[in-house]
MARPABA-830514 format. One line per field, with one value per residue (C-alpha): residue number from 1; residue in three letters; x negated, y, z. Coordinates in Angstrom, 3 decimals. Layout:
<rs>
num	[NUM, ...]
residu	[ala, ...]
xx	[X, ...]
yy	[Y, ...]
zz	[Z, ...]
</rs>
This chain:
<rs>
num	[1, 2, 3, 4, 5, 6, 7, 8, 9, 10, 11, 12, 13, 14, 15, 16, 17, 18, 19, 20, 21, 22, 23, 24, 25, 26, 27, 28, 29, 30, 31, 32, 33, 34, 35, 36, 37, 38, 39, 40, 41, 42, 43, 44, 45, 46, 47, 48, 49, 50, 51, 52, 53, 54, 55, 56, 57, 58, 59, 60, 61, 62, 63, 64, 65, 66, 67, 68, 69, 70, 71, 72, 73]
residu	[unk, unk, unk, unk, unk, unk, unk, unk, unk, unk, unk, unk, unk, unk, unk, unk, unk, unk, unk, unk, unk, unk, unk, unk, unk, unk, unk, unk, unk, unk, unk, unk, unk, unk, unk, unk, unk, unk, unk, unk, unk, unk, unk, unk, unk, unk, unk, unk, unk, unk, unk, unk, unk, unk, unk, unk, unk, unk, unk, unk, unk, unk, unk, unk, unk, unk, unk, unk, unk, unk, unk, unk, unk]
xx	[-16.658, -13.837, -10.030, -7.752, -5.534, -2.226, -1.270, -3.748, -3.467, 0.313, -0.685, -3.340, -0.787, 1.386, -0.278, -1.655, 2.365, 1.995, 4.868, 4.311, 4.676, 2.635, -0.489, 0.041, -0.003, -3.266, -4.758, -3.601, -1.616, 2.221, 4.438, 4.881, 1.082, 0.724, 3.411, 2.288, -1.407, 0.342, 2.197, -0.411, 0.793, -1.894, -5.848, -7.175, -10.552, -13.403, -12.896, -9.797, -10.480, -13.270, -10.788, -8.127, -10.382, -11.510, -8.043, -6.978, -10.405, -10.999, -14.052, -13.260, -13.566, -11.045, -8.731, -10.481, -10.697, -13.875, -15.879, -15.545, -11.898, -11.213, -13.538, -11.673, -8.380]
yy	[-122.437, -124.192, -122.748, -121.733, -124.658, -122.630, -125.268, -125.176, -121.277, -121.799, -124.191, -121.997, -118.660, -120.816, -121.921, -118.667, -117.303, -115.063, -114.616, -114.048, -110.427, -109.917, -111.728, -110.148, -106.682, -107.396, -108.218, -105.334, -107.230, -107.909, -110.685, -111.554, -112.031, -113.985, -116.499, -117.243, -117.799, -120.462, -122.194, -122.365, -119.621, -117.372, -117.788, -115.156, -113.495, -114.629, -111.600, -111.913, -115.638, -113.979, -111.728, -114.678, -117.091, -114.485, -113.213, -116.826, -117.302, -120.327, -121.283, -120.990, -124.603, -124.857, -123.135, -124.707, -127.412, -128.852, -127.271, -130.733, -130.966, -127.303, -128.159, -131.410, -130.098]
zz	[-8.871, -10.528, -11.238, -7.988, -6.915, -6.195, -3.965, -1.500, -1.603, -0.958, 1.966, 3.524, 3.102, 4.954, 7.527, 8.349, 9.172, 5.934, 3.682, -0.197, 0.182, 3.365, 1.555, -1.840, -0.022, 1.862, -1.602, -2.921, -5.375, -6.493, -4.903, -8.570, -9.102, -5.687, -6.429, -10.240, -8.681, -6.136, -8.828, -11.805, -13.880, -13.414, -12.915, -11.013, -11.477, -9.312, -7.390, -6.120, -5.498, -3.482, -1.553, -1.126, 0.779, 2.408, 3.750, 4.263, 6.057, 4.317, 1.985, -1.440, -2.062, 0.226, -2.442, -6.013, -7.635, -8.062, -11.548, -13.419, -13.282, -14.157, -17.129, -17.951, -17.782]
</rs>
């Protein structure tokens, strides 16, 4: 698995009707934390990765970048 792309999270939460605050509280996380994640300024464990695909119902390479350009950046 490569890094999260924030982005796509951002598009996904989006799509899905969730606010920032409604999708940081079904991970069990801060609004803070959720909105770093969506613009770069955190990388989240694999487990919460994990638990944001799975919210989102997406697949997780839905929501990362592929392993060679988290390696090359």
């Amino acid at each position: 698995m490569g890094s999260i792309n924030g982005t796509a999270v951002r598009g996904y939460r989006r799509l899905s009707g969730r606010t920032v605050a409604e999708l940081a509280k079904e991970l069990g996380i801060s609004a803070g934390h959720l909105s770093r994640i969506e613009t770069g300024g955190r990388e989240p464990g694999v487990a919460l990765v994990l638990k944001i695909a799975s919210t989102l119902d997406v697949e997780i390479g839905q929501i990362t970048y592929p392993l060679e350009m988290a390696v090359a950046s």
